[in-house]
C-alpha positions as CSV (number, residue, x, y, z in Angstrom):
1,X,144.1,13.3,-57.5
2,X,146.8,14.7,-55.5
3,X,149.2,12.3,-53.5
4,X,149.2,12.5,-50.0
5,X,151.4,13.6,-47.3
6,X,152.2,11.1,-44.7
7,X,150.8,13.2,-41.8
8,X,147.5,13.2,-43.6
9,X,147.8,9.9,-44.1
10,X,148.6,9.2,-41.1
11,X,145.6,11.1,-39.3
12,X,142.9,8.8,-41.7
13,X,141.3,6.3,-39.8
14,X,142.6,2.2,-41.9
15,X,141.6,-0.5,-41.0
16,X,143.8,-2.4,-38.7
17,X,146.1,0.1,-38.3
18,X,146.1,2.6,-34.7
19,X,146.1,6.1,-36.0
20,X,148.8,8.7,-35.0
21,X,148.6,12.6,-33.4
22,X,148.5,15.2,-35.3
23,X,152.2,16.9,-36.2
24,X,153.1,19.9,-33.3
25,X,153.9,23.4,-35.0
26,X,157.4,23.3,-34.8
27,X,158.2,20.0,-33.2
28,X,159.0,16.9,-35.3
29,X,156.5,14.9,-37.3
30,X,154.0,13.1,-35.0
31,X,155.3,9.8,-34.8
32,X,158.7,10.7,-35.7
33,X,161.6,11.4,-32.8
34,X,162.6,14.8,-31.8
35,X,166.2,14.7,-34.0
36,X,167.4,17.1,-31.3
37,X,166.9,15.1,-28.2
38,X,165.3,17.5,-26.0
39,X,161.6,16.0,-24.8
40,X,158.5,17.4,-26.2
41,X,156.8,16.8,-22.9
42,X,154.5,19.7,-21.6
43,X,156.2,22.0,-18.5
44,X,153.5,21.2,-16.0
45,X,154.8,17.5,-15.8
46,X,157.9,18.6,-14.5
47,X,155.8,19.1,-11.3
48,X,153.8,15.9,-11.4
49,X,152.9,14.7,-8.0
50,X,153.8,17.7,-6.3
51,X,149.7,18.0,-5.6
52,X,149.3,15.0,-4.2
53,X,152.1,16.0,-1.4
54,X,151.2,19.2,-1.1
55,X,147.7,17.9,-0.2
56,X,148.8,15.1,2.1
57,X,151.0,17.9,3.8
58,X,147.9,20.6,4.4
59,X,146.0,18.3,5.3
60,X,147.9,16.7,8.2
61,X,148.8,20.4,8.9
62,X,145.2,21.3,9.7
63,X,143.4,18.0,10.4
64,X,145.7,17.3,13.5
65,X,144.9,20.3,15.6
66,X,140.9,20.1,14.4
67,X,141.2,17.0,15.4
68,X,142.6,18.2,19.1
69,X,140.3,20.4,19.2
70,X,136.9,18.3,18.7
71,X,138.6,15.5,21.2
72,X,139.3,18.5,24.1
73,X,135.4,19.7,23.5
74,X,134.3,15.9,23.9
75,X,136.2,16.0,27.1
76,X,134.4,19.0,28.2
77,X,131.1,18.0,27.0
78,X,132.0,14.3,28.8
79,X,132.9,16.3,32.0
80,X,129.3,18.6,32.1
81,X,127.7,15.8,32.0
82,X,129.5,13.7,34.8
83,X,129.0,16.5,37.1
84,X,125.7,17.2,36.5
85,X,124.6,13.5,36.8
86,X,126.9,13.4,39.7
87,X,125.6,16.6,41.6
88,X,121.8,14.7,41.3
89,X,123.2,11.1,41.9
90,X,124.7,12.3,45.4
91,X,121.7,14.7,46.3
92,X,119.2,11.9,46.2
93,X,121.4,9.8,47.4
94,X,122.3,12.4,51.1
95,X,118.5,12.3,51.4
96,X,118.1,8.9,51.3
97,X,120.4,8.2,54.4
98,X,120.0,7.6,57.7
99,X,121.9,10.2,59.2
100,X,124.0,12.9,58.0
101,X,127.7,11.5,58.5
102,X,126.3,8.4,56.2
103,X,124.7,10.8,53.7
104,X,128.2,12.6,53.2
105,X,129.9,9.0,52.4
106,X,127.4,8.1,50.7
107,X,127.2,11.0,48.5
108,X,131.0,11.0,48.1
109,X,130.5,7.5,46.5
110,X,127.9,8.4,44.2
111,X,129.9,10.8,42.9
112,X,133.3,9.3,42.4
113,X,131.1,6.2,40.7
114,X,129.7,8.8,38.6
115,X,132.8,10.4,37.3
116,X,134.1,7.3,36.6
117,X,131.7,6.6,34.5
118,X,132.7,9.0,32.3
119,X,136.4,8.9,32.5
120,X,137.2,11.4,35.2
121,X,139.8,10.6,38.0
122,X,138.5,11.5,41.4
123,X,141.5,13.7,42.3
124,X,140.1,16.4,40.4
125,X,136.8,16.6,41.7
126,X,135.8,18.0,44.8
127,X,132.1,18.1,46.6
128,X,130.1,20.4,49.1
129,X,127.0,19.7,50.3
130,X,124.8,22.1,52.8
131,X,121.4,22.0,54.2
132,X,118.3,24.3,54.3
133,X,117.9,24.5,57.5
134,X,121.3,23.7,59.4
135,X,119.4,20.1,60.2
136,X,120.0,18.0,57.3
137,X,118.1,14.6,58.0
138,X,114.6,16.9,59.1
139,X,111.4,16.1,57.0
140,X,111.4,18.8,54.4
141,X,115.3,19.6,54.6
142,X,116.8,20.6,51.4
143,X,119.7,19.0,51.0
144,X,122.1,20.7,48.5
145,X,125.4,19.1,46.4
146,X,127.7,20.8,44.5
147,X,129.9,18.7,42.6
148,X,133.1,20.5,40.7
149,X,135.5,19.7,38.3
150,X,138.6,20.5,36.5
151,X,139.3,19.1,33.3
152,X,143.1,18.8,31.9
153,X,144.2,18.5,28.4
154,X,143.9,15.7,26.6
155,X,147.1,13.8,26.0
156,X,149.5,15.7,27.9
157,X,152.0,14.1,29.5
158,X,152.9,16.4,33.0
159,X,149.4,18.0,32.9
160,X,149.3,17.7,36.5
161,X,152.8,19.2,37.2
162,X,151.9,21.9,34.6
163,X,148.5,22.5,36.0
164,X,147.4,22.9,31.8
165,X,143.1,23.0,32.2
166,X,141.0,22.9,29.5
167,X,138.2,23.4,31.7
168,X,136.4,24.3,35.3
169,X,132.9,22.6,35.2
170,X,130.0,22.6,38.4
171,X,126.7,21.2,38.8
172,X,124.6,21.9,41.8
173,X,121.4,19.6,42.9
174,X,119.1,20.0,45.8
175,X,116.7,17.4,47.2
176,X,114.0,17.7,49.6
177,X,114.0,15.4,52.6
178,X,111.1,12.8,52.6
179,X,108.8,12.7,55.8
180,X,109.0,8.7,55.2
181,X,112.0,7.3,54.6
């Protein structure tokens, strides 16, 4: 029987006693400390936790501006449909009126109500209207309303002063006067 190095003793599984790595080629005995100081630890863990900032750094790099970007298309999406539910709100609502000088106000209001509904101020909408023939309020009129509007960047401070648009949306709606009303 030949007698036994520690290292292969060492690497045999006892019971109740842990069992030890395997010696490095040219490092000291596993188990042992490295008589020189210097550590036996791999290069790579020099840069330990560098991927973890270098992710958190790319990814706030690139997930702010998409991030812009998908809230400044809801904005436009938001502002295509206000106008175009405003441009048939205050349509209907011209034909409806009495007289002409009451369907103007009262197309005015439908449409303010209806941008606000969707988060547009009023100041940057503006509405024509024009009838087919030049008698608005005759049975069988049509009654046209065009409704447009200009939508600023999101979350910018002086967007007015600056006059920065993302956007120039406009919807047009006709309705035909009713012989009853």
């Amino acid at each position: 029987m030949q007698p036994s190095s520690p290292e292969v003793e060492a690497s045999r599984p006892s019971a109740g006693r842990p069992l030890l790595r395997e010696a490095r080629p040219g490092g000291p005995p596993a188990g042992k400390p490295d008589p020189s100081g210097t550590s036996t630890k791999d290069e790579g863990d020099a840069e330990r936790g560098s991927a973890v900032v270098e992710f958190t750094f790319l990814s706030l790099l690139l997930m702010v501006p998409l991030v812009y970007f998908i809230i400044t298309v809801g904005q436009i999406q938001g502002g295509s449909f206000a106008v175009v539910g405003a441009a048939d709100q205050a349509a209907k609502v011209y034909a409806a009126q009495p007289d002409a000088a009451s369907g103007r106000a009262a197309a005015e209001q439908a449409v303010l109500l209806a941008l606000a509904d969707y988060g547009h101020r009023p100041e940057n909408a503006s509405i024509d209207t024009s009838c087919e023939p030049a008698d608005c309020m005759a049975p069988g009129s049509a009654v046209t309303v065009t409704v447009r509007l200009t939508v600023p960047l999101p979350f910018v401070p002086f967007s007015d002063a600056l006059h920065l648009n993302v956007s120039q949306l406009s919807a047009t709606a006709t309705q035909i006067v009713g012989r009853f009303r």
